[in-house]
N, C-alpha and C positions, 0 to 999 in steps of 0.2 A: 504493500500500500504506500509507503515513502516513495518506493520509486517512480508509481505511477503518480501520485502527488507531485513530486517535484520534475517531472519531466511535464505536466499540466503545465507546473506554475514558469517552467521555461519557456514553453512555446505563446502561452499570455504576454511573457513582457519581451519575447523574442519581437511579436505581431504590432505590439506598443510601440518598442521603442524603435526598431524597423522593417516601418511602411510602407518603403522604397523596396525594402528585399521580396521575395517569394519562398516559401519553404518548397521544398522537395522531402520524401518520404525512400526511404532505402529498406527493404527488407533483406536482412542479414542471416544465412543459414549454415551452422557448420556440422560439416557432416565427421561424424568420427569413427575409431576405431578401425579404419581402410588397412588392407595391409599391402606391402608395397606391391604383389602380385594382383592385388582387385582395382589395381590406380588405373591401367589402359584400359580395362571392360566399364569403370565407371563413365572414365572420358567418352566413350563409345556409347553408351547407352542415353549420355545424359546427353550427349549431341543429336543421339536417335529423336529424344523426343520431343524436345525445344525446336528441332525442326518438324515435327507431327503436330505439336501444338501453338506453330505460328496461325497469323490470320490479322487481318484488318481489325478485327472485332478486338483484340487485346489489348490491354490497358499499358502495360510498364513500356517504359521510355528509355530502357536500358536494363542487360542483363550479360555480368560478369562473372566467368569462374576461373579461382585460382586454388594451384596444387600451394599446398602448406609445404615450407623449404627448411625456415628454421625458427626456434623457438617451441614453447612447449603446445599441445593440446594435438586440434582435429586435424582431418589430414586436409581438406579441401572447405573453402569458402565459395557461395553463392550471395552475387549480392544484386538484387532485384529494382531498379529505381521507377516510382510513380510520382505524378504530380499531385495526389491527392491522398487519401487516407480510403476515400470511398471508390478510387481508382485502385486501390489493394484490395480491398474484400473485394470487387468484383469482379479482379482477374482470376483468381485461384478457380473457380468456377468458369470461367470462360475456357482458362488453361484445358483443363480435363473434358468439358465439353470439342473441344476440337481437335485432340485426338480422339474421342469415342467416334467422333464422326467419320473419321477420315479410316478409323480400322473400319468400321459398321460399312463405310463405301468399297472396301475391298469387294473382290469377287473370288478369290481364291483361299478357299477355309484352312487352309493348311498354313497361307500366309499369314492368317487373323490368328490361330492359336499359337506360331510362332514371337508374333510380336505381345500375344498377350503373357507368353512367360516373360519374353523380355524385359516386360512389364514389371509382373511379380519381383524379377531379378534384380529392377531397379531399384523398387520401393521399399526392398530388403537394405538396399546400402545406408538408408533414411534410418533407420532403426539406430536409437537413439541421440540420432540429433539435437541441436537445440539451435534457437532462434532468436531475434531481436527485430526492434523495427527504430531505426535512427531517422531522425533529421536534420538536414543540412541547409546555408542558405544560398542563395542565388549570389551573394558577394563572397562567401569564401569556402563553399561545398566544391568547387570544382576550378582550377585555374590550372592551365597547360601551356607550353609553349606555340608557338604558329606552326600549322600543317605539320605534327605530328603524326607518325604512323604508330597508330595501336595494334595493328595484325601483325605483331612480333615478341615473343615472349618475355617478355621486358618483366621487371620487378619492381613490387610493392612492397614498401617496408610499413608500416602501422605502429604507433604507439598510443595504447591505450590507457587514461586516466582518469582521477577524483579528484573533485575541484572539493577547495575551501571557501569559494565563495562563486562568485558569478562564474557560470558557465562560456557565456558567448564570449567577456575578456577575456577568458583563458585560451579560450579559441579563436578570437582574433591576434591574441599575442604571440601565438603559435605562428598564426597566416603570417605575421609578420614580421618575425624573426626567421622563418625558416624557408617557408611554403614558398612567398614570391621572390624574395631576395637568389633562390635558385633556381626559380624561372627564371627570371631576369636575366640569370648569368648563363640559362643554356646547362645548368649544369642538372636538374631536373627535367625531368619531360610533362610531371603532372604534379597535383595536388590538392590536398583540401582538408576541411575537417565536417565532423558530424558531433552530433548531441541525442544521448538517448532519448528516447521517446517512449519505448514499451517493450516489455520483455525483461530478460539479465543481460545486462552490459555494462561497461562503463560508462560513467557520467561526459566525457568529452573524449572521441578520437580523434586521431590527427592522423593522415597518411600521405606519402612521396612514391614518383614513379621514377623509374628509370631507365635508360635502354637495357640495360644488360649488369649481373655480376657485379661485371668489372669497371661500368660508369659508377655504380653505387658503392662500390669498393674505394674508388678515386676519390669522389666526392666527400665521404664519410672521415678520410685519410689525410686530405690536401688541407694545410693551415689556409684557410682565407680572410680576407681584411673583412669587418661589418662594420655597418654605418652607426652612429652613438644610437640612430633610433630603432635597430635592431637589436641592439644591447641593451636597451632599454625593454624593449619588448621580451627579450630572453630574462630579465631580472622577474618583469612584470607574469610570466607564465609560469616559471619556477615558484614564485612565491606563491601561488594559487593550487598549486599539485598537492592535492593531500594522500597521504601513504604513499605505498608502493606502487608500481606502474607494470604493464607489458606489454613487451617489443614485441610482433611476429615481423616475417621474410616471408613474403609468397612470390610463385612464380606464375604470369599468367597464359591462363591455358585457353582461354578463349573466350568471345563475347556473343549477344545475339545480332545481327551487321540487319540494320531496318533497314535497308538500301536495297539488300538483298534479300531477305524475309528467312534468313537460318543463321541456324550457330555455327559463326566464323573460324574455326579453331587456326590459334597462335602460329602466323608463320606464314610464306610463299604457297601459294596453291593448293592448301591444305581446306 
């Protein structure tokens, strides 16, 4: 109940105090317990379906999966974006409505009970999952460099935490000591944060993209000069962190490409 209380009393003075932003909604699902032999059949399966249950009719705005690389817990992150709250209830339902349709339009029964174990095979990897639903704002849920390619298995790093006090400062302090200062330089390719909303989560995330490894390897490594108002911003975030915090590394494996109406998996012609 505190959580869902204070994630309420976020998004009230989120709306308050900015007018100008627009919230976006992210459903977050981590699937666990994978072992490294079930990691190629899941990629396989969950591509199977995300491309059976595309359509015009679907609500999310965006749908990303990443293999978990380093750090403790699940093996793979699914992360679902809508514009709305009533755009997420009523995709989950539209989702399953369209593949029923498209197996139920087969003609060949042999193909329908094939795809329906596949089914079964998938909804087993779900077994014990666990979930969230964050939101982020339209000023600092998402900033990337120009003409970016995301069809390449680039890396995300994520740091998760508990605020002492206001949420959104903690999260703009971040945007601005970290997020844009390496955009700016080209030395990030993406970034943003989010703020829980519903579920277990952390009170504020923070995450970075990068080409590859060895860009986020450099980056993390190489001393660079900040400006007094990013060090200030780094003063202003630290002092807001309460407890302990967690870092993951994931690797991403692919997205849903609206352009093209299937799941893009990471990579040349893939």
């Amino acid at each position: 109940m505190k959580k869902l209380f204070l994630s309420l009393s976020f998004l009230l003075c989120f709306v308050m105090s900015n007018a100008q932003n627009t919230m976006t909604y992210e459903s977050v699902t981590y699937i666990n317990g994978l072992g490294i032999s079930d990691i190629p059949r899941f990629i396989e399966l969950h591509k199977k379906f995300a491309d059976l249950a595309a359509g015009e009719n679907r609500k999310a705005t965006g749908q990303w999966l990443f293999r978990h690389w380093y750090g403790s817990g699940h093996a793979f992150v699914l992360y679902d974006q809508y514009d709305s709250m009533e755009d997420y209830m009523t995709d989950s339902d539209l989702y399953l409505e369209n593949i029923k349709l498209k197996v139920d339009a087969l003609k060949d029964e042999n193909e329908k009970e094939a795809i329906k174990k596949d089914w079964a095979e998938y909804r087993a990897f779900s077994d014990g999952h666990t979930d969230e639903i964050r939101g982020a704002s339209s000023e600092t849920g998402f900033l990337t460099v120009e003409n970016v390619n995301f069809d390449v298995p680039f890396v995300m790093v994520v740091g998760r935490y508990n605020s002492s006090g206001s949420w959104t400062k903690m999260g703009n302090a971040f945007f601005d000591w970290r997020i844009k200062p390496e955009i700016d330089a080209g030395t990030s390719i993406a970034g943003g944060v989010s703020y829980h909303y519903m579920g277990s989560g952390p009170e504020v995330e923070v995450w970075q993209c990068y080409n590859s490894l060895v860009d986020f390897a450099t980056a993390v490594s190489t001393p660079s000069e900040q400006s007094d108002a990013a060090k200030e911003s780094s003063k202003t975030f630290w002092s807001l962190v309460s407890g302990g915090h967690e870092d993951q590394i994931y690797l991403h494996i692919g997205h849903f490409n609206l352009d093209k109406g299937v799941f893009d998996l990471a990579g040349a012609n893939k």
